[in-house]
C-alpha positions in Angstrom: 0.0 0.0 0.0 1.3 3.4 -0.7 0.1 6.9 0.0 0.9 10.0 -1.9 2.5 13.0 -0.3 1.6 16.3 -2.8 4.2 18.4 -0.9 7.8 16.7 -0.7 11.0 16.4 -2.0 14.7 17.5 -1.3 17.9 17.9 -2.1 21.4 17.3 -1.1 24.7 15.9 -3.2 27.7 14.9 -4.8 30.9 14.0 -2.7 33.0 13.9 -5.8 32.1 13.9 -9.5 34.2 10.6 -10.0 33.1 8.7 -7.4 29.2 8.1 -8.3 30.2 8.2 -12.0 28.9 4.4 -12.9 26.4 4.4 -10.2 22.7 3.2 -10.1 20.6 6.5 -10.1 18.3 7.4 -6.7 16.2 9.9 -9.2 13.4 8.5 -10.8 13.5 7.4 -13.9 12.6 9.8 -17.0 9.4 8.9 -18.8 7.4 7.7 -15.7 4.4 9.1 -13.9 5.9 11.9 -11.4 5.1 10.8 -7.3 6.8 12.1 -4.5 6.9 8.8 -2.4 8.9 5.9 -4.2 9.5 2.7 -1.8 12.6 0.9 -3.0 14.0 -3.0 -3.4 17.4 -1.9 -3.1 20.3 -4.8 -4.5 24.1 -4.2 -4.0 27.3 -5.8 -5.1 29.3 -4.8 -2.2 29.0 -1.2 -1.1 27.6 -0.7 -4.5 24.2 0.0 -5.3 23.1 -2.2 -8.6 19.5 -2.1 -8.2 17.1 0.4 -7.3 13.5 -0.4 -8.6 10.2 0.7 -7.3 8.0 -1.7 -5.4 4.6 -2.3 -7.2 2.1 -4.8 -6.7 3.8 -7.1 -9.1 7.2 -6.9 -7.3 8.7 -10.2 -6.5 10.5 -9.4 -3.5 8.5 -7.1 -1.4 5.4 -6.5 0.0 4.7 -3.1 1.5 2.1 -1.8 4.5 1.2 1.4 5.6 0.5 2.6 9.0 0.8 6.2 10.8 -0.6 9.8 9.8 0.1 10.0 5.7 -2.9 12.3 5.5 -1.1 14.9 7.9 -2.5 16.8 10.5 -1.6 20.2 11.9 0.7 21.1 15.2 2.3 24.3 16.3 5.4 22.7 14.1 3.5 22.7 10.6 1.7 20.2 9.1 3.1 16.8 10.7 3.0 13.7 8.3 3.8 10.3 9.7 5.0 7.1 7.3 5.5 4.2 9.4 6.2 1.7 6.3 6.9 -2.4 7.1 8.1 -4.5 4.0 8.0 -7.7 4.0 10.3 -10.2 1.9 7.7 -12.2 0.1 11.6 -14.8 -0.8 14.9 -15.3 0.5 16.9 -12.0 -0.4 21.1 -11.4 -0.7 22.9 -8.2 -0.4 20.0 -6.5 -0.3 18.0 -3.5 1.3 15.0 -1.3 1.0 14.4 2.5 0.6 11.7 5.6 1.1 12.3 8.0 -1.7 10.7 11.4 -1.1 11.6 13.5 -4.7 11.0 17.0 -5.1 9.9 18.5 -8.9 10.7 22.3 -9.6 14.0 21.9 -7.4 16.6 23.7 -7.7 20.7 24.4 -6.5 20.0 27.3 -4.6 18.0 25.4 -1.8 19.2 24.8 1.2 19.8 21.9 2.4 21.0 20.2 6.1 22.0 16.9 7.6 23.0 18.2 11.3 26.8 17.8 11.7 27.6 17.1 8.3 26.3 18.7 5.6 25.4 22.7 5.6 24.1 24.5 2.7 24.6 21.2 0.9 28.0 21.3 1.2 28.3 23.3 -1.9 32.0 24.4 -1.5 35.4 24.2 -3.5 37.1 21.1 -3.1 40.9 21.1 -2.5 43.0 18.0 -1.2 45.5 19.1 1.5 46.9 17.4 4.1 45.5 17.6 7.9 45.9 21.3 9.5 48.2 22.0 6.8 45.9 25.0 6.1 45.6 27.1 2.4 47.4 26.7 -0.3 49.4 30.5 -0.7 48.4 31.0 -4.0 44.7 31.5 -1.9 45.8 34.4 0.2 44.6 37.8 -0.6 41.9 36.7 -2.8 38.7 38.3 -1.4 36.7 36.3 -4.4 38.6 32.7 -3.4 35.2 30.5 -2.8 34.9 28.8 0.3 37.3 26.2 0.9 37.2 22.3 1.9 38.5 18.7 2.1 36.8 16.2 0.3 33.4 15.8 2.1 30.4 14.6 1.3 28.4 17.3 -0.6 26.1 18.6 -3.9 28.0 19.5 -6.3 28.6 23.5 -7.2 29.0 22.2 -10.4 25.9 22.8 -12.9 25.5 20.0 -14.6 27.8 17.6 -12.4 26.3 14.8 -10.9 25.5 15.8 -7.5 25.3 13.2 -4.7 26.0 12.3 -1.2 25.6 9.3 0.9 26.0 9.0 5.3 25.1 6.6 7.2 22.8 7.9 10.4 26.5 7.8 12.3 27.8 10.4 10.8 24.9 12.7 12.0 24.0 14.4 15.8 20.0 13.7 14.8 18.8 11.5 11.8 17.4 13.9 10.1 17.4 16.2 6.7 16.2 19.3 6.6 15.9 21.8 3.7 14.4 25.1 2.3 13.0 25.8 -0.7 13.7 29.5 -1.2 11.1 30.0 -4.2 8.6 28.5 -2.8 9.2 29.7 0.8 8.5 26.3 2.7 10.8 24.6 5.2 10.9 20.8 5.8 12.4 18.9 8.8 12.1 15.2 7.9 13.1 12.7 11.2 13.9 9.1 11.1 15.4 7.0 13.7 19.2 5.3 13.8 18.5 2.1 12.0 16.9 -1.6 12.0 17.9 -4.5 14.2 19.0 -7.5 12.4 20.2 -11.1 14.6 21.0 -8.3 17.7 22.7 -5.9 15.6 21.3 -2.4 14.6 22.0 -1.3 11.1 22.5 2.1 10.7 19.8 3.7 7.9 21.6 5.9 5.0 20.6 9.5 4.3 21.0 10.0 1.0 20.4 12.7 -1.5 20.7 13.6 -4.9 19.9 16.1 -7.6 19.6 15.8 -11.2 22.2 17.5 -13.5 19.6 20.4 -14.5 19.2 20.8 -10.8 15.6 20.4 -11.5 14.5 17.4 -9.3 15.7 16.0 -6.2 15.5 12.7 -4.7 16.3 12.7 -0.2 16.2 8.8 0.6 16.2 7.0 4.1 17.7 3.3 3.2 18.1 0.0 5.1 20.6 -0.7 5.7 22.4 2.2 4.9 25.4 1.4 2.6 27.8 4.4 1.4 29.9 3.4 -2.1 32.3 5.7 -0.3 32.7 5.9 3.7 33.5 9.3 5.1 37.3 9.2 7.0 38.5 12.3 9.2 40.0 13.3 6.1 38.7 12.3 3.0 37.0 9.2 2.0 38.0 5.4 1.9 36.4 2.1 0.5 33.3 1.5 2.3 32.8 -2.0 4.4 28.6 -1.1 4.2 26.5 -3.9 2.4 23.5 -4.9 1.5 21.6 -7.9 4.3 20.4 -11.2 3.9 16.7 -11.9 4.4 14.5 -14.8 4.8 11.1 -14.9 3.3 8.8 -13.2 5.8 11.2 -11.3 7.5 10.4 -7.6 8.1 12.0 -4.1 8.1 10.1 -1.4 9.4 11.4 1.9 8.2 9.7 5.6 10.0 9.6 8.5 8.8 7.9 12.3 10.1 8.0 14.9 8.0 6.8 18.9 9.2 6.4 20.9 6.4 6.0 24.3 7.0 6.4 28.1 6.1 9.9 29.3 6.0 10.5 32.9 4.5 14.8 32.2 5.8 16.9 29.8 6.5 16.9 30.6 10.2 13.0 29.4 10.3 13.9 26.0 9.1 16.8 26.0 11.9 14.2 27.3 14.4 11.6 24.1 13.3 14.7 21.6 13.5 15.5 22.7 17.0 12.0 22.2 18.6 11.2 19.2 16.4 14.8 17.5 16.6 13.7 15.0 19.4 9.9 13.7 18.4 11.0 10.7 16.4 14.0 9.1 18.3 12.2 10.0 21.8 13.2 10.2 25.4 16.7 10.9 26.3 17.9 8.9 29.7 21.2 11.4 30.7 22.8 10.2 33.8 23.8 11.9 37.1 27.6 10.9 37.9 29.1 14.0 39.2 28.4 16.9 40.5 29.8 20.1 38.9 31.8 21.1 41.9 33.7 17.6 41.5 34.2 18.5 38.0 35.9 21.7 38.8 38.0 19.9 41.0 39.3 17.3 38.6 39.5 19.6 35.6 41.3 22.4 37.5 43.6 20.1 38.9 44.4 19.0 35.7 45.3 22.2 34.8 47.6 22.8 37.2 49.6 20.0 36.1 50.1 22.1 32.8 51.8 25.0 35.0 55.2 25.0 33.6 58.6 26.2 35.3 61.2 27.5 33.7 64.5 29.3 34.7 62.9 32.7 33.5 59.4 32.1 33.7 56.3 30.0 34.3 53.2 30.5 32.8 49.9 28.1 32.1 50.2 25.5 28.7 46.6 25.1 27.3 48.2 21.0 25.6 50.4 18.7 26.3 53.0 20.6 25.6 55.6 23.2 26.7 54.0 26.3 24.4 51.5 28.6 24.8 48.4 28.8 21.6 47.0 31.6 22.0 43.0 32.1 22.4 42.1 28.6 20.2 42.6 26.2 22.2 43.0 27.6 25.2 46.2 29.9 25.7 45.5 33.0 28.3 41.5 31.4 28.3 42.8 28.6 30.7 43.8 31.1 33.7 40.2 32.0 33.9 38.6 29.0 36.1 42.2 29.4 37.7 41.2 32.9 38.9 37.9 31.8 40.0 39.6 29.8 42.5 40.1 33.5 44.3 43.3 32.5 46.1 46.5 34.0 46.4 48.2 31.2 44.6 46.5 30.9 41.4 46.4 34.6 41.0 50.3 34.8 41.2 50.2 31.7 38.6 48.1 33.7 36.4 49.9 36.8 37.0 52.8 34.8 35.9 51.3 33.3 32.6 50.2 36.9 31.7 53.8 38.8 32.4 55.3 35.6 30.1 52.7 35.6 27.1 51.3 39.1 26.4 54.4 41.1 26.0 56.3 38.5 23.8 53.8 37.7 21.4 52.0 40.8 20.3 52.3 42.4 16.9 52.8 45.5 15.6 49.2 45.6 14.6 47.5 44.8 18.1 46.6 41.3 17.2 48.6 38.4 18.7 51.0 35.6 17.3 49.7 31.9 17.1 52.1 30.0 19.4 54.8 31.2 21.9 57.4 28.5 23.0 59.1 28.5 26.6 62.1 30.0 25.0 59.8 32.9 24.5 60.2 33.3 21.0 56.9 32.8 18.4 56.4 30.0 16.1 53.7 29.5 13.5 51.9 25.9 13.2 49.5 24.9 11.2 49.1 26.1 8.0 51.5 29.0 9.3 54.6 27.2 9.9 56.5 29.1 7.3 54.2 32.2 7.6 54.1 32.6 11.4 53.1 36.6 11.2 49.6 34.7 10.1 47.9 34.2 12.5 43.5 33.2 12.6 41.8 35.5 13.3 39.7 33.2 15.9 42.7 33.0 18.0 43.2 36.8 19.0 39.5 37.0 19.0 39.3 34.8 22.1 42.0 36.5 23.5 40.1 39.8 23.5 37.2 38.5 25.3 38.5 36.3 28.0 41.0 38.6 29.1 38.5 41.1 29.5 36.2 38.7 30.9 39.5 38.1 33.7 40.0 41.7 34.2 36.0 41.7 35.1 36.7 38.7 37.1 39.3 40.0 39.2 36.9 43.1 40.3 34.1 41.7 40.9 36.5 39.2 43.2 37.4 42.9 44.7 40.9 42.1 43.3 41.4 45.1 40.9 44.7 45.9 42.0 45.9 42.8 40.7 45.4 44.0 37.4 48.3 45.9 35.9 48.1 48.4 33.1 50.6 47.1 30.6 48.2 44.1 30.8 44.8 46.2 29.8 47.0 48.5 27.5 48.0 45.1 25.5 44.6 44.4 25.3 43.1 47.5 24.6 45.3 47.4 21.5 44.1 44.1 20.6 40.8 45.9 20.5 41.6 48.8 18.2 43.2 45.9 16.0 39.7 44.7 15.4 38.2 47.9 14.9 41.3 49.1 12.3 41.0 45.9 10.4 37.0 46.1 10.1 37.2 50.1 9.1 39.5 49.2 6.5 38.0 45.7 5.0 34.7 45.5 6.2 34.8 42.3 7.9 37.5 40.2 9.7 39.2 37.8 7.6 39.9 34.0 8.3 43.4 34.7 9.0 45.4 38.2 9.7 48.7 39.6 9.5 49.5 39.9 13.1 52.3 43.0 12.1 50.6 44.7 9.6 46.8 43.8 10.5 46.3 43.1 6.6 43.8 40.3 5.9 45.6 37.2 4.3 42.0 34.8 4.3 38.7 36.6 3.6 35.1 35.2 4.0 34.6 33.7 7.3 33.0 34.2 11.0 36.5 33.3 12.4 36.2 36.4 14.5 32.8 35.7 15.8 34.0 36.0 19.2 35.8 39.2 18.7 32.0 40.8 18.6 31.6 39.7 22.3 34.7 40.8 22.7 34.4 44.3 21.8 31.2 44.7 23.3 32.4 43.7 27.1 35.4 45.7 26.1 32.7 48.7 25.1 32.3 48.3 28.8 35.2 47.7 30.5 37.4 50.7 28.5 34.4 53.0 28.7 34.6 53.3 24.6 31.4 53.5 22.7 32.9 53.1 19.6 34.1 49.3 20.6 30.2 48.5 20.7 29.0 50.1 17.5 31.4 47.8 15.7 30.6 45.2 17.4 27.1 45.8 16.0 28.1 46.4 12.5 30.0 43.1 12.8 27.7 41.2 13.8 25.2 42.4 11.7 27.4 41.5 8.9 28.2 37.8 10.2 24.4 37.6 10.6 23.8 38.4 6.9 26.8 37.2 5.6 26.7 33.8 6.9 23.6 32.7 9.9 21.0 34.0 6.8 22.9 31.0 4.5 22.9 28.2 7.3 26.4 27.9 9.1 29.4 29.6 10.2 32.9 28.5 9.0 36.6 29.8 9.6 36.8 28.6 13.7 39.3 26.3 13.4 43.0 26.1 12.1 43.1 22.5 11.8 40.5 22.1 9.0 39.8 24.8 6.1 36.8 26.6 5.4 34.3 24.1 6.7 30.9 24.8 8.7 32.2 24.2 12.4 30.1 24.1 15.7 32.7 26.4 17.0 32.1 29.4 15.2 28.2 28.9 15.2 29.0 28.9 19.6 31.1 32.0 19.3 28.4 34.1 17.8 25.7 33.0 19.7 27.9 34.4 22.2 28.4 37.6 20.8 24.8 38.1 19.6 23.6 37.6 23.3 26.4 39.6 24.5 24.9 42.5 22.5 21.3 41.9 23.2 22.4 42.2 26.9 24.4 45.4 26.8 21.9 47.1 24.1 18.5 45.7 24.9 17.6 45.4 21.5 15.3 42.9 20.6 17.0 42.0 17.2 20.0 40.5 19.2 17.8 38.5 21.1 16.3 36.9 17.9 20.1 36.3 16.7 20.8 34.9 19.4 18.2 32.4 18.9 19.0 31.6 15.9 22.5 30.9 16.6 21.0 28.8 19.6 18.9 27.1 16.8 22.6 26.5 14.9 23.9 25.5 17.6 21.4 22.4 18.2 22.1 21.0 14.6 25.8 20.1 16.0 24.1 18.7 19.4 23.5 15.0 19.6 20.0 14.9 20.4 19.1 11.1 21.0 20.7 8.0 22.2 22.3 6.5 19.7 23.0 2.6 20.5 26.9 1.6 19.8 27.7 -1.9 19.6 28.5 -3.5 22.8 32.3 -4.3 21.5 33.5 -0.5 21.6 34.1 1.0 24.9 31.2 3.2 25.5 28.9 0.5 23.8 29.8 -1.5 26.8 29.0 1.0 29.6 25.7 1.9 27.9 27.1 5.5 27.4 24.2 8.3 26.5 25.8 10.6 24.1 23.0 12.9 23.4 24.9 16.2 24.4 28.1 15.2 22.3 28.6 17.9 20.0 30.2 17.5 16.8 33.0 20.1 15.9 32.4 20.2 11.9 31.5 18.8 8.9 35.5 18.2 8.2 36.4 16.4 11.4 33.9 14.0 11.6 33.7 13.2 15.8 31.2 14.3 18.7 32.9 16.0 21.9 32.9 16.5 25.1 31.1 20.5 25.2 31.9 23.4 23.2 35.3 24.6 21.8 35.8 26.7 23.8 32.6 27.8 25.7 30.4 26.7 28.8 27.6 28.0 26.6 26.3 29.7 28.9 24.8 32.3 26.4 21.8 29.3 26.6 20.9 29.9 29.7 21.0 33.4 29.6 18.7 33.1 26.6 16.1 30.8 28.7 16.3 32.8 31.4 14.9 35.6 29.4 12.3 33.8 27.4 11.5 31.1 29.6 11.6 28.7 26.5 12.7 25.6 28.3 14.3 24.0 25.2 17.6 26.1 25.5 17.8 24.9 29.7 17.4 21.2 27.4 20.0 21.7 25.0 22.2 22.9 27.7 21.7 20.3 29.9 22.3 17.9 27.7 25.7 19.1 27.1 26.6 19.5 30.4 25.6 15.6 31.2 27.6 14.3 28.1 30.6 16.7 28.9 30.4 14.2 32.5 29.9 11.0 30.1 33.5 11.8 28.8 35.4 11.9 31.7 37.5 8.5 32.7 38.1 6.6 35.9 41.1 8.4 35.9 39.7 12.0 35.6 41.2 13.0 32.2 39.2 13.9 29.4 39.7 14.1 25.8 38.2 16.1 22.7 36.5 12.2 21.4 32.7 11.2 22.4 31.5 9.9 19.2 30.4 7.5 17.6 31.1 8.2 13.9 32.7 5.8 11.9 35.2 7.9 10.7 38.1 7.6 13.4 38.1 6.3 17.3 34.2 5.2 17.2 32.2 4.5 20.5 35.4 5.4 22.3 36.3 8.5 24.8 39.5 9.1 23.1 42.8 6.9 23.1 43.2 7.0 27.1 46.1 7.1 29.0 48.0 10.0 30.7 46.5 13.8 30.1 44.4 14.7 28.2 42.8 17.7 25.6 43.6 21.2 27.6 40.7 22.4 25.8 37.8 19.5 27.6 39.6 20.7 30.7 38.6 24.6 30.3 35.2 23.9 29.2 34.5 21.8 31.6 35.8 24.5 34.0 33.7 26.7 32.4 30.3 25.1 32.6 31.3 24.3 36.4 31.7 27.8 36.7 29.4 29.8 34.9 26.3 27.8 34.6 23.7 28.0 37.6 23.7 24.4 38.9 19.6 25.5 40.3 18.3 28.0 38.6 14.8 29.8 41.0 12.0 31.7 40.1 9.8 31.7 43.4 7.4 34.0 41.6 6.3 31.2 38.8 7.0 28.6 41.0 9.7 27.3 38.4 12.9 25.9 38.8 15.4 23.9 36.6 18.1 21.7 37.3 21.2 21.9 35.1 23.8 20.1 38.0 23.8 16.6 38.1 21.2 16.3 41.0 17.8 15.5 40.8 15.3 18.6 42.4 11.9 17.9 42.6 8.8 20.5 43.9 7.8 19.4 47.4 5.8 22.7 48.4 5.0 26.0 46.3 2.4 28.9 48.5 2.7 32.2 48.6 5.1 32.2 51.9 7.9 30.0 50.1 8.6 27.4 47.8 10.2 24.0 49.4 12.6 21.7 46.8 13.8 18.6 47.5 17.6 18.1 46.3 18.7 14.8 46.5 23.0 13.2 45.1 22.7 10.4 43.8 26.6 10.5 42.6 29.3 9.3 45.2 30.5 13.2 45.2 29.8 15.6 47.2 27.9 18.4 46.0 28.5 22.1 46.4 25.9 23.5 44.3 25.3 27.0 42.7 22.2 28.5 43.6 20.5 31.8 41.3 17.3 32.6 42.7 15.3 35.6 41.2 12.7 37.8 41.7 11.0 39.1 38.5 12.0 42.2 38.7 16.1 40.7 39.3 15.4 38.6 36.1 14.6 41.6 33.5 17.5 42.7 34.2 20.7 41.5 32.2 22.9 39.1 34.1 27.0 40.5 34.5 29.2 39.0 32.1 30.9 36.9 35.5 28.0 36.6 37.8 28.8 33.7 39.0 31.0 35.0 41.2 27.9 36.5 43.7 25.7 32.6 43.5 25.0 31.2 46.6 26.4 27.6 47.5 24.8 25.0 48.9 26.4 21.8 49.7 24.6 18.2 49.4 26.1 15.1 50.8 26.7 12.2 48.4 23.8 10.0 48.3 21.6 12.3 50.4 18.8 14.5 50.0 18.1 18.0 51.4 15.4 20.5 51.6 16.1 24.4 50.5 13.6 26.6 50.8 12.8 29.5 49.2 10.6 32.8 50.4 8.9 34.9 47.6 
């Protein structure tokens, strides 16, 4: 039985023009009747598809049934559609599989389209093959027109008239999902599936699969099962793919879902909007698990930290890796002496003192901006793609600079510690500000990279400097300049149209090229709530959204099974929260690079919209998932195929510096109770469970209870509504009660309105 569905079809594309080149065709075939559901018998010889033919009554192989909502109904989502389809072998099948087809007519290249984590905008970039972090080719330098830049990935072509393909298995995606715009026509779709079908105790990952005619005209978005890729995504790259085609005996089943919401969508940032609240309705409840409390986190990670505190016979200073150099800003250089000042003893501050006297005056440029690297014989060194070049510098990298030092000079007076500040250190900074501002009067946006003596852009077209936005703004505040927050503004406005209007952010990382990275899209939901809560205008509240909304695509938002071989198969490890850090390396993380995202809460704290506290807390409990017996952590919680999958990284000794910070971070600046007596509302985002004993109008009674073998010492913001309307201080933390809960007991806090 099949239903017809008047409204569908996608698009998505080619991962290179040579690899599909003597496949079987996903499109339907020219001359027949035009539908917009095909179901597929699907035959392979190996990871190749050979056969692709649609099911009809007179099929030998399968028989198809319908249940669900194919008719539709409406929700506050759009107009929900439900396919719940179970085929049936009607003979004993090899290498084989079956398929939903949804094809699209009137399609066209400039659509966009999305598969969270790995595919943005289709993927629809120049395709260069360069070694890992090996950066640009020169000859790409100072070419404001250069296209944006990637590895091989999977993607639709840019090519008119290229065939235009891609193929990924539901493991190389946070949600199983596609979601896409049609600009013409002005409708969004989200379509959800789940991770796979079960087979003899094994679960088969379903393929996501799109592809577009050479005219560009139709499109044809496929779930399969059992997934099989001709070509398997690698970190870098492709290789030969080990997927195939099942076995399966007559009258064995395969039940393949699908929910589609199709809805109105004037911009890309509506479609984002309907992924984020609809991300979780297929693959359902979540199950995140309570093993420690953030204070025990803090503990671990700044411990580990210290450990990174070198001495040498001139100097000692903070490393942010495992190794004797300082990285400035990205991933973690002068950002890890933050928690370490939030530790508000006379120690730390003398450490941090120490790491500040070492790194600022020795590695800034003429321009203001700041070298990549500076190596404990305090000299600078380029790495990367800078090796040779190491006056070029990302622009990312000075950009977090800016922000967390002023965010530590704020630090250190609301600690009542202002003397500890010394001028050189906010004249070097202030400097680094005025770079930004220079380079953005002169070139009207930021760059990718920067020449750190002459502030000349070498890299254009990215939102590497997202976080330079925040950064100016608190500097706006801390330096008493107006100007720093007008460009600010003007920046931001121009990353908002430049980039968040098309789907993704790019340039965050130094490591991979110009692909769409989870880091950037973090950094400007940062700034854009930064602004919103030094300016008070409402269109910084809606970017910030959006950039929430972003953020979400990179978010693993349901619990995928792993195979009980792999490490975190075996300890039944929830990874919903893992985010993924872009569409070139192909792995879910531990949080954030580099950011306790708090920007979330701060967002549901002013909306009340409890999906941000969600996404946030799902982080938070994943970042916790990631931490081993041993209390290291490491920048691997995936479970892609492409490198180390269902693993925590390789283990051992130390760690990633940057986990370590973030961690921190999240420890630090996230409430772990967040109060509203008033509405009788409270949420959670520590690992403890709270539950409503008592709410009147004298007080409102919680019940806390640890269930982790920690001890708890837990944040507390409770707030009147007239303390909530007003915007939180870039380090309030610092002014949050404490409360401390035993492990494994349970206490009463009580609240009076």
């Amino acid at each position: 039985m099949r239903k017809q569905l008047f409204l569908l079809a996608i698009g998505l594309g080619t991962i290179n023009n040579l690899i599909y080149a003597d496949s079987v065709s996903w499109l339907p075939k020219e001359g027949t009747a035009k539908s917009t559901i095909r179901l597929l018998e699907c035959s392979y010889d190996k990871a190749q598809l050979v056969k692709a033919e649609e099911i009809t009554s007179a099929s030998s192989d399968w028989d198809v049934s319908l249940a669900g909502e194919p008719e539709g109904h409406a929700t506050p989502y759009g107009t929900q559609y439900v396919y719940e389809y179970t085929f049936k072998a009607k003979r004993t099948l090899q290498s084989a599989g079956v398929a939903v087809a949804f094809d699209r007519y009137n399609w066209s290249s400039d659509n966009y389209v999305m598969i969270p984590s790995v595919v943005y905008n289709g993927n629809r970039q120049r395709i260069v093959n360069r070694p890992y972090a090996t950066g640009l080719d020169l000859t790409d330098y100072r070419r404001p027109d250069l296209a944006l830049t990637s590895n091989p990935i999977p993607q639709l072509s840019p090519e008119f008239g290229a065939p235009s393909k891609l193929e990924v298995l539901v493991n190389n995606a946070a949600t199983p999902a596609i979601a896409w715009l049609e600009r013409a026509r002005q409708k969004g779709y989200v379509l959800l599936t789940d991770q796979g079908i079960e087979q003899n105790g094994t679960i088969y990952d379903h393929a996501l699969i799109v592809e577009e005619s050479p005219d560009r005209s139709v499109s044809s978005m496929i779930v399969s099962a059992p997934g099989v890729r001709e070509k398997k995504p690698q970190f870098i790259g492709f290789s030969e793919s080990p997927d195939r085609g099942l076995s399966f005996r007559k009258g064995e089943e395969v039940k393949v879902r699908v929910r589609l919401f199709a809805f109105d969508a004037p911009a890309v940032p509506v479609v984002l909007e309907r992924f984020h609240q609809v991300r979780k309705l297929q693959t359902g409840e979540n199950h995140p698990r309570n093993l420690k409390p953030a204070s025990e986190v803090m503990r671990l990670m700044t411990f580990n930290i210290d450990r990174r505190y070198l001495k040498c016979d001139n100097w000692e200073y903070y490393c942010p890796e495992n190794a004797d150099w300082i990285s400035f800003g990205w991933i973690g250089g002068l950002m890890n002496t933050y928690p370490m000042l939030a530790l508000d003893d006379p120690e730390h501050l003398r450490r941090v003192a120490n790491t500040f006297d070492f790194a600022l005056p020795r590695a800034q440029g003429k321009s203001g901006y700041f070298y990549g690297t500076l190596g404990s014989d305090g000299k600078v060194f380029g790495r990367d793609g800078c090796v040779e070049h190491p006056e070029i510098n990302l622009t990312r990298k000075s950009a977090d600079v800016l922000y967390w030092m002023v965010k530590q000079f704020m630090l250190l007076k609301a600690q009542n510690r202002q003397e500890a500040i010394r001028p050189d250190w906010e004249t070097s900074i202030k400097r680094l500000a005025d770079a930004f501002v220079n380079t953005w009067n002169k070139y009207g946006e930021l760059g990718n990279y920067v020449n750190v003596e002459t502030g000349e852009i070498e890299v254009y077209n990215s939102t590497s400097g997202a976080m330079a936005v925040a950064g100016l703004a608190l500097a706006s505040q801390y330096y008493g300049n107006p100007e720093y927050l007008e460009v600010a503004e003007q920046i931001g406005e121009a990353h908002y149209n430049h980039f968040s209007l098309l789907g993704f952010t790019s340039g965050g990382c130094a490591d991979i090229l110009q692909n769409a990275d989870s880091e950037t899209a973090v950094a400007f939901l940062t700034s854009c709530n930064t602004l919103y809560e030094l300016t008070r205008k409402p269109v910084w509240l809606a970017r910030a959204r959006a950039a929430a909304h972003l953020c979400s695509t990179w978010t693993v938002s349901f619990d995928y099974v792993l195979p009980e071989d792999t490490e975190l198969g075996k300890l039944k490890t929830p990874i919903t929260g893992a985010v993924w850090a872009s569409t070139q390396n192909k792995h879910g993380a531990p949080g954030f690079c580099t950011s306790s995202a708090d920007a979330l809460f701060r967002i549901f704290r002013e909306t009340r919209d409890f999906s941000y506290a969600e996404l946030l807390h799902d982080v938070w409990h994943a970042y916790v998932e990631g931490i081993r017996p041993n209390g290291f952590i490491s920048e691997r919680l995936t479970y892609c195929d492409a490198e180390l999958r269902g693993t925590r990284g390789l283990g051992g000794e130390g760690g990633n510096g940057w986990n370590e910070l973030n961690g921190c971070m999240m420890a630090m600046e996230l409430p772990g109770l967040y109060i509203r007596p008033d509405k009788n509302m409270f949420y959670a985002f520590d690992h403890v469970d709270v539950k409503l004993v008592k709410g009147n109008k004298r007080e409102m009674v919680l019940s806390i209870t640890n269930t982790t073998p920690f001890d708890a010492e837990i944040s507390v913001l409770s707030e009147s509504e007239a303390e909530a309307a007003k915007p939180l201080p870039a380090v309030a933390f610092v002014n949050w009660k404490k409360i401390k809960v035993k492990a494994g007991k349970t206490m009463e806090y009580r609240v009076k309105k």
